[in-house]
TORSE-451527 format. One line per field, with one value per atom (N, C-alpha, C, O): y, z negated, x negated; atom name; residue number from 1; residue in one letter. Coordinates in nm, 3 decimals, decimal comma. Layout:
N
y [Y_...]
z [Z_...]
x [X_...]
name [CA_...]
resi [NUM_...]
resn [A_...]
% end
This chain:
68
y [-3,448_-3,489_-3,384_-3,420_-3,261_-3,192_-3,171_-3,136_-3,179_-3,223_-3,303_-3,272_-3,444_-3,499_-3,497_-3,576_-3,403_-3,326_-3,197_-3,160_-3,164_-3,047_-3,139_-3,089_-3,235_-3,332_-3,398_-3,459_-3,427_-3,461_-3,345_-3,385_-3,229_-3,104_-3,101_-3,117_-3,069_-3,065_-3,126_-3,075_-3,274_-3,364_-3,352_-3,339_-3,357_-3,366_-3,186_-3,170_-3,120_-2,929_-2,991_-2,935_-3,079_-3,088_-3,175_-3,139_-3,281_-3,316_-3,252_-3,278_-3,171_-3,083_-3,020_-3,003_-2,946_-2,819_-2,912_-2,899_-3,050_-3,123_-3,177_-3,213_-3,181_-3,213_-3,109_-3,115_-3,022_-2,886_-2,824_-2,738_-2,856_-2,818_-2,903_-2,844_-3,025_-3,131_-3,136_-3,170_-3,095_-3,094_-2,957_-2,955_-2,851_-2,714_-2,792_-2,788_-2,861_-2,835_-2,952_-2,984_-3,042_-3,124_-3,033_-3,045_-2,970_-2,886_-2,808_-2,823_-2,713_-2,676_-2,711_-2,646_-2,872_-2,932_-2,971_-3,092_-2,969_-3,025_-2,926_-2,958_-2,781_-2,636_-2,614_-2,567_-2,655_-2,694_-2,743_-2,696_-2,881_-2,949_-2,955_-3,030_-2,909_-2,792_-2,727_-2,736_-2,629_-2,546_-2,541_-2,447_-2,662_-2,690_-2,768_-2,762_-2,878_-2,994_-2,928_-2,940_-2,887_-2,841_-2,706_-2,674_-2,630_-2,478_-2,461_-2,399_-2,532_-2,553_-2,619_-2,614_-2,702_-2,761_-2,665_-2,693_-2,581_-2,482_-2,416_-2,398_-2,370_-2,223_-2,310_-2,267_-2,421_-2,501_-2,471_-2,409_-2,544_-2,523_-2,411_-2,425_-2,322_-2,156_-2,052_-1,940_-2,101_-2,000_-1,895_-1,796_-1,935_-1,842_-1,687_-1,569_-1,745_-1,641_-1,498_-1,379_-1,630_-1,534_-1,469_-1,353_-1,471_-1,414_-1,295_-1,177_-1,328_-1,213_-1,108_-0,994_-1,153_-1,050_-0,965_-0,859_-1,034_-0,975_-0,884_-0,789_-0,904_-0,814_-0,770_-0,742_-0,745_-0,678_-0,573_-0,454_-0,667_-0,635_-0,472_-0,363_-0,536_-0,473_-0,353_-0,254_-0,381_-0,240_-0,148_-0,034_-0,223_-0,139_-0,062_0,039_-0,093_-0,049_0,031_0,117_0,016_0,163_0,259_0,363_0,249_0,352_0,412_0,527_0,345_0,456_0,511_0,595_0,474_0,543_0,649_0,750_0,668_0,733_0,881_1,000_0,786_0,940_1,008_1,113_0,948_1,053_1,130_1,208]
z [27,726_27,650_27,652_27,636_27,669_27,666_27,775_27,771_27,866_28,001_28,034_28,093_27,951_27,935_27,851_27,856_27,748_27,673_27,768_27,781_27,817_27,898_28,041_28,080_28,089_28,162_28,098_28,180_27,922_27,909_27,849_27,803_27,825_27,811_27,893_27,865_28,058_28,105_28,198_28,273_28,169_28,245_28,153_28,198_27,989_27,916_27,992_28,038_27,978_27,977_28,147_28,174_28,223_28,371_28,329_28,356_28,266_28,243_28,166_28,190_28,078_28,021_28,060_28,015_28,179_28,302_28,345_28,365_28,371_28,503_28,435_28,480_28,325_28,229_28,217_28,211_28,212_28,151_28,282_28,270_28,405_28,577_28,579_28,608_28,557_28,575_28,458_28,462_28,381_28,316_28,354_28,361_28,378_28,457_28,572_28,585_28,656_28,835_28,770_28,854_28,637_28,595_28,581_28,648_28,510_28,411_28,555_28,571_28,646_28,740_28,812_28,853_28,859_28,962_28,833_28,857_28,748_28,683_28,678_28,698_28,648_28,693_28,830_28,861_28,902_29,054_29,100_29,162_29,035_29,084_28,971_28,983_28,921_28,863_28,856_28,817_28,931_29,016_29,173_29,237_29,215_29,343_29,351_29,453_29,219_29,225_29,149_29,178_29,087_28,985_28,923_28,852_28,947_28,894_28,744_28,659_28,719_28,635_28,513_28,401_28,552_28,443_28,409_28,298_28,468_28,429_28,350_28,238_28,374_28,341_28,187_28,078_28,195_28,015_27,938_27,834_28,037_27,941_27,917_27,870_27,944_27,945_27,929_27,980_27,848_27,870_27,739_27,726_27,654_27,574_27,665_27,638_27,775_27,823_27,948_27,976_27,975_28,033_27,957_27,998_27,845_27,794_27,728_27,719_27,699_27,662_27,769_27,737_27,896_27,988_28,037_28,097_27,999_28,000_27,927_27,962_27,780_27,692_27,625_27,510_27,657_27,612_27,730_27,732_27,803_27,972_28,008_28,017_28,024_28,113_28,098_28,170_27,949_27,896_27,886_27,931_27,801_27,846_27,945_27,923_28,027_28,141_28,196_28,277_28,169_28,185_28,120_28,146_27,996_27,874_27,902_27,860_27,985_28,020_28,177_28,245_28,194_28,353_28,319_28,375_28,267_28,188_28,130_28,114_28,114_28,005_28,094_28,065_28,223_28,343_28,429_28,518]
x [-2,968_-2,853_-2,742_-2,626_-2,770_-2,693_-2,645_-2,527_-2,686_-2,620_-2,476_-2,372_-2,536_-2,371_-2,286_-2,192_-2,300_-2,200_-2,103_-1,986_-2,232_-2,139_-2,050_-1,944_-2,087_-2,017_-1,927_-1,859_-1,869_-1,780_-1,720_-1,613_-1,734_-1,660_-1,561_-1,442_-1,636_-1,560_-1,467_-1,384_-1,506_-1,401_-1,277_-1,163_-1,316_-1,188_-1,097_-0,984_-1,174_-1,110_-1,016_-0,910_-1,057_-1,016_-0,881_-0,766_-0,912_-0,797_-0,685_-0,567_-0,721_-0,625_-0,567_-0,453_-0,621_-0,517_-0,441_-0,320_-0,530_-0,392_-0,289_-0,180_-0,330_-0,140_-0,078_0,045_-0,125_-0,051_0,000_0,087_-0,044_-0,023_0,085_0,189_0,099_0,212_0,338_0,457_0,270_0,419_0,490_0,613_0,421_0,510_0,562_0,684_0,496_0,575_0,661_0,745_0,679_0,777_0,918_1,021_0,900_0,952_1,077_1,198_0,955_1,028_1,099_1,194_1,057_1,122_1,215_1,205_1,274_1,387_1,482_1,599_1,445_1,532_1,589_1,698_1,492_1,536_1,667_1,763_1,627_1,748_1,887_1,984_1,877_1,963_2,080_2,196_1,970_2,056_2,085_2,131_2,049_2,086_2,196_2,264_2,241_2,310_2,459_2,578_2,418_2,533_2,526_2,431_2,618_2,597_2,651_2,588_2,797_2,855_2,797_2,850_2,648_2,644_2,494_2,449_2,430_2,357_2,431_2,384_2,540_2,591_2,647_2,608_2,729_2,716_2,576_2,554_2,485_2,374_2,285_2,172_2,325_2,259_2,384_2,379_2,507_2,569_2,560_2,632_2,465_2,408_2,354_2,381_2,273_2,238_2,365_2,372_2,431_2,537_2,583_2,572_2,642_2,722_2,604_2,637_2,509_2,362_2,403_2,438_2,398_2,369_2,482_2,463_2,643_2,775_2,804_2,874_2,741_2,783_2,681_2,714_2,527_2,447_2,356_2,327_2,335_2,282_2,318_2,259_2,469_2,510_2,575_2,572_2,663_2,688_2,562_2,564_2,409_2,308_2,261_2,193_2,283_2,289_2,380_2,348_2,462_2,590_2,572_2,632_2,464_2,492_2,362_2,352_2,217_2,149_2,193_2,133_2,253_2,264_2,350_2,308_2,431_2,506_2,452_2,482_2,355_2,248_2,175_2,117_2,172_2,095_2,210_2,178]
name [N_CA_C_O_N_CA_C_O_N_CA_C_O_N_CA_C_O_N_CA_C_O_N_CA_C_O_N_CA_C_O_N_CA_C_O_N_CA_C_O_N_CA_C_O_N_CA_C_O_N_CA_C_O_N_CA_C_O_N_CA_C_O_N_CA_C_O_N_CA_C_O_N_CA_C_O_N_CA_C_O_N_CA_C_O_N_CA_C_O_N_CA_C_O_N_CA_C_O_N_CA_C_O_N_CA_C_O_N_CA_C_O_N_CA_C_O_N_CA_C_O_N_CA_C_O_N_CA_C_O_N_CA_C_O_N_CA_C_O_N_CA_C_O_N_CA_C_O_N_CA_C_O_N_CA_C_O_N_CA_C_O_N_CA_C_O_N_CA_C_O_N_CA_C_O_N_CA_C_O_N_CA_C_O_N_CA_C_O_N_CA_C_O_N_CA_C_O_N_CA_C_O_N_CA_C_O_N_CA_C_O_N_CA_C_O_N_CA_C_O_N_CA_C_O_N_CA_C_O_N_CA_C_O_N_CA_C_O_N_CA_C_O_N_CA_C_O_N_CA_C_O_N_CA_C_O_N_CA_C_O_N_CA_C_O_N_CA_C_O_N_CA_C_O_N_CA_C_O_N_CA_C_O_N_CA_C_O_N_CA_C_O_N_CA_C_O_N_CA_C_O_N_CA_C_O]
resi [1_1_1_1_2_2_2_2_3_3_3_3_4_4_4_4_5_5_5_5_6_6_6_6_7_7_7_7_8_8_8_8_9_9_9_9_10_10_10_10_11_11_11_11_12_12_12_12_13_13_13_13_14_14_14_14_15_15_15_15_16_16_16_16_17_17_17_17_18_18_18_18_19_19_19_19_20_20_20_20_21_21_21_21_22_22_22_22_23_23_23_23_24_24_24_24_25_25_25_25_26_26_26_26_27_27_27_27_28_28_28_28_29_29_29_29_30_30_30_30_31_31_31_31_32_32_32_32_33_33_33_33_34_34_34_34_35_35_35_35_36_36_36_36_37_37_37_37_38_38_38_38_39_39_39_39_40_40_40_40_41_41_41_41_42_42_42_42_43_43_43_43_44_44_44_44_45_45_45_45_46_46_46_46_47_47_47_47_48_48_48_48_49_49_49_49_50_50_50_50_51_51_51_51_52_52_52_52_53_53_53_53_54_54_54_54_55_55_55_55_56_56_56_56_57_57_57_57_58_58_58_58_59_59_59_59_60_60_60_60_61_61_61_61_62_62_62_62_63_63_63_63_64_64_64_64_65_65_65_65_66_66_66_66_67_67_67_67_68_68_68_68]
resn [X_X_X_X_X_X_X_X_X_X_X_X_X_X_X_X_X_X_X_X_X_X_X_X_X_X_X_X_X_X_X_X_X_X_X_X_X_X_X_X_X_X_X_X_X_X_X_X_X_X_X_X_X_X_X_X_X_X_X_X_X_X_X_X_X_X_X_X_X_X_X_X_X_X_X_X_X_X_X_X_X_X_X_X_X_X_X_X_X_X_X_X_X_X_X_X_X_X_X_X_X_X_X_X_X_X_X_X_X_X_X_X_X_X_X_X_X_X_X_X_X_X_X_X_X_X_X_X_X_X_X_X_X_X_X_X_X_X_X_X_X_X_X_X_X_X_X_X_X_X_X_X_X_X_X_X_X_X_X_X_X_X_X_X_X_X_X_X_X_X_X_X_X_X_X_X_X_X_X_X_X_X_X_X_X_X_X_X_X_X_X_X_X_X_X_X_X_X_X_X_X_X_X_X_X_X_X_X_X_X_X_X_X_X_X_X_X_X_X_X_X_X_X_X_X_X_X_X_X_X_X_X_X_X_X_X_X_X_X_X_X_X_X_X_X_X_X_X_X_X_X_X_X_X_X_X_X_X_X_X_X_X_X_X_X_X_X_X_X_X_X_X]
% end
């Protein structure tokens, strides 16, 4: 009996990676095309992060190079 407990362990644990495998290569292939189709409409929807990396980044980065 315990046999097919451990046989439905791990059919459920098998199916669990393969959703969690498919919704990443979902996920990716949607970043993908993206940034292949439209740059402008990345840079709308992430421009939280540009502007992170304009004015936190990068001055950081001047201010340790600076210090060497």
């Amino acid at each position: 009996m315990s046999w097919l407990l451990e046989l439905l362990v791990d059919a459920i644990r098998e199916m669990c990676s393969q959703f969690i495998v498919d919704m990443m290569e979902l996920i990716t292939n949607m970043f993908t095309e993206l940034l292949s189709c439209n740059l402008s409409l990345f840079e709308e929807l992430f421009s939280v992060v540009g502007s992170l990396y304009k004015n936190v980044i990068v001055p950081l980065d001047d201010s340790c190079m600076a210090a060497f």
